[in-house]
N, C-alpha and C positions, 0 to 999 in steps of 0.2 A: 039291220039298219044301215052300218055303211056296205051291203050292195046295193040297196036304193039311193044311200049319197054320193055312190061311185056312179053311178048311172047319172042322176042330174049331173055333179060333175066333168063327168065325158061329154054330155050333150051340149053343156056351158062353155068345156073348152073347144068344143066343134067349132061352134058359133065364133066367140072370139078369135080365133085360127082363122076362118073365113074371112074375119072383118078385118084382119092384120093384113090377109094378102089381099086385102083391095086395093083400089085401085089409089085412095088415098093415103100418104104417108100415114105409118101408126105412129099412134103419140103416146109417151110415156105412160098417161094411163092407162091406155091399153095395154100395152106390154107390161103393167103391173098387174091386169085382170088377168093376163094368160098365163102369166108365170104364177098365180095365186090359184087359179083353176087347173093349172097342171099340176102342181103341188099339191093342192086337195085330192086328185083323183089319184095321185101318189102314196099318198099317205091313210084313204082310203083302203088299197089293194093292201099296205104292210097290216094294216088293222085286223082285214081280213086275217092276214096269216099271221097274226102274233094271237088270232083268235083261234086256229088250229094250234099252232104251237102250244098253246095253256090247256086246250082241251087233252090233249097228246101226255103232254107231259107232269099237267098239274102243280106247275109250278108258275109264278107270276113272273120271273124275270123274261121272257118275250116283251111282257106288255112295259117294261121299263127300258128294254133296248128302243122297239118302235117308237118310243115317248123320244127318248131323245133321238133317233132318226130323224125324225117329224119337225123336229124343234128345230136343228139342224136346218132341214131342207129349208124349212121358212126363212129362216134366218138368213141363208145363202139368198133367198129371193129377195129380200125383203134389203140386202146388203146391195144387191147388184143394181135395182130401183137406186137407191140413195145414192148411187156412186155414179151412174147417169144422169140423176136428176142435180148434182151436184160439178159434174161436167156440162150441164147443157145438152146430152147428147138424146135419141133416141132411138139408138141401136135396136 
């Protein structure tokens, strides 16, 4: 399942990647979809491998690192949105 969520993902963040270097300035939204779609397809790939790691090892602590990896990465995204949208800015 997440190689099929990594796939939509990738596809998603293609698309929104293309529409940031258009020819229109990107608006905060947008650059909240692409950092949320990079981040899923991120967090996708660790799942994957905290999914070999428990196979490997038989133990569950992989899937409680990646847990908080994931939570992490969002949180840094989801920090950097607020602290732009909060400057006014649209980096």
């Amino acid at each position: 399942v997440s190689t099929l969520a990594l796939a939509a993902n990738l596809a998603t963040a293609a698309i929104i990647l293309a529409a940031r270097r258009g020819p229109a300035p990107a608006s905060l939204g947008l650059r909240a979809a692409w950092l949320s779609s990079r981040n899923d397809a991120l967090a996708n790939v660790t799942m994957i491998g905290a999914g070999v790691a428990v196979s490997f090892t038989g133990r569950g602590w992989p899937d409680i690192l990646v847990g908080v990896a994931v939570g992490l990465l969002h949180l840094s995204g989801g920090w950097a949105i607020m602290r732009d949208a909060l400057a006014g800015t649209r980096s």
